[in-house]
matplotlib code that plots the C-alpha trace (Angstrom):
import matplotlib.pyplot as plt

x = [-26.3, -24.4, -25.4, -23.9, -20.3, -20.3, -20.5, -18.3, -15.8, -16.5, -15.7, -12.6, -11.3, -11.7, -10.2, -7.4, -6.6, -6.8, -4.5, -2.0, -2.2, -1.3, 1.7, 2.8, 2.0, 4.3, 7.2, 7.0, 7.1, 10.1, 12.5, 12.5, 15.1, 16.7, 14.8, 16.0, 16.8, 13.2, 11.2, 12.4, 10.7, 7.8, 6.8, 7.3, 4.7, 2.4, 0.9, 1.8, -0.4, -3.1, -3.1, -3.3, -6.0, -8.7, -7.9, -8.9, -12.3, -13.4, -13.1, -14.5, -17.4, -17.7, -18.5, -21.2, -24.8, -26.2, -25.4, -24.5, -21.9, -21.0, -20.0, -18.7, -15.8, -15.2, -14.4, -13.1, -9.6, -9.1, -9.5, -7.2, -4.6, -5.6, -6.2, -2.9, -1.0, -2.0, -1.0, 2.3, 2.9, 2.1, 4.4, 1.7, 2.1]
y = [35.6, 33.6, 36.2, 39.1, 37.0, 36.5, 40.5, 41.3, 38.6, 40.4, 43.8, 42.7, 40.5, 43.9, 46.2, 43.9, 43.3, 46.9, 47.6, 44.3, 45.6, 49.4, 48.0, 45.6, 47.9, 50.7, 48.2, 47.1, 50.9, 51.6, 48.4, 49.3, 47.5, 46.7, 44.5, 43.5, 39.6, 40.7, 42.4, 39.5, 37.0, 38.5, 39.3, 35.6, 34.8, 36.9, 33.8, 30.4, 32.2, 33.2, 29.6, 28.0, 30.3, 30.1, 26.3, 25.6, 27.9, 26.1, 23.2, 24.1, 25.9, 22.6, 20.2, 22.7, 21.6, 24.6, 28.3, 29.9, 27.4, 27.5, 31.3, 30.8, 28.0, 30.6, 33.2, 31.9, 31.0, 34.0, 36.2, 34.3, 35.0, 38.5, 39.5, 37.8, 39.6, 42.7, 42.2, 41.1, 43.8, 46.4, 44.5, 43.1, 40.0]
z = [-7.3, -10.0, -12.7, -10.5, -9.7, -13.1, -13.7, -11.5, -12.7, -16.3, -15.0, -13.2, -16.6, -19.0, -16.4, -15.9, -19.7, -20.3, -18.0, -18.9, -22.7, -22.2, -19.7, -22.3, -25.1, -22.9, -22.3, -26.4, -27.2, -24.7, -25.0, -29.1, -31.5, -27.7, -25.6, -22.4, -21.0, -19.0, -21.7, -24.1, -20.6, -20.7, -24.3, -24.6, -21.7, -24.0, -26.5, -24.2, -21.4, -23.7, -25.7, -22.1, -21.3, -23.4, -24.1, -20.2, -20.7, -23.5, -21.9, -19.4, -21.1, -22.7, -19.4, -18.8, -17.5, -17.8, -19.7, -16.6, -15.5, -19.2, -19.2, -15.5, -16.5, -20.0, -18.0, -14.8, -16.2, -18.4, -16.0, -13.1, -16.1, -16.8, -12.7, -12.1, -14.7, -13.8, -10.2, -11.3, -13.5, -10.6, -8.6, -6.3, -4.9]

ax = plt.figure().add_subplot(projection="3d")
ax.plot(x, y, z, "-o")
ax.set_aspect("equal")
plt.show()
């Protein structure tokens, strides 16, 4: 059961980035040697949330008892910040 959360959390993370790096990518491409008060907010969101990110899985990867809960606390807060991103970026709340 843990090995198919953890697939599904997989599947959700890449779908989620994909879809947070062609909006970004899109909103890069459009605001041009102009960017906006918001494209200037979130292109600065882009490294913090990252840095935060993967410094929480490690750490978490790294109170691990086992290689399962390992991978589970590496992925578990990348993709709350790649799921969440691409919810806000739809405009989902």
């Amino acid at each position: 059961m843990r090995a198919a959360k953890l697939s599904l959390l997989w599947g959700e993370t890449l779908t989620a980035s994909a879809f947070v790096m062609h909006r970004r990518m899109r909103m890069i491409c459009d605001a041009g040697a102009s960017p906006s008060p918001a494209d200037m907010a979130e292109f600065g969101r882009m490294l913090p949330e990252k840095t935060d990110a993967f410094y929480r899985a490690f750490s978490g990867a790294s109170r691990a008892r086992d290689p399962l809960e390992a991978l589970e606390n590496l992925l578990k807060p990348i993709h709350s910040r790649a799921t969440g991103n691409a919810r806000r970026l739809r405009g989902v709340r």
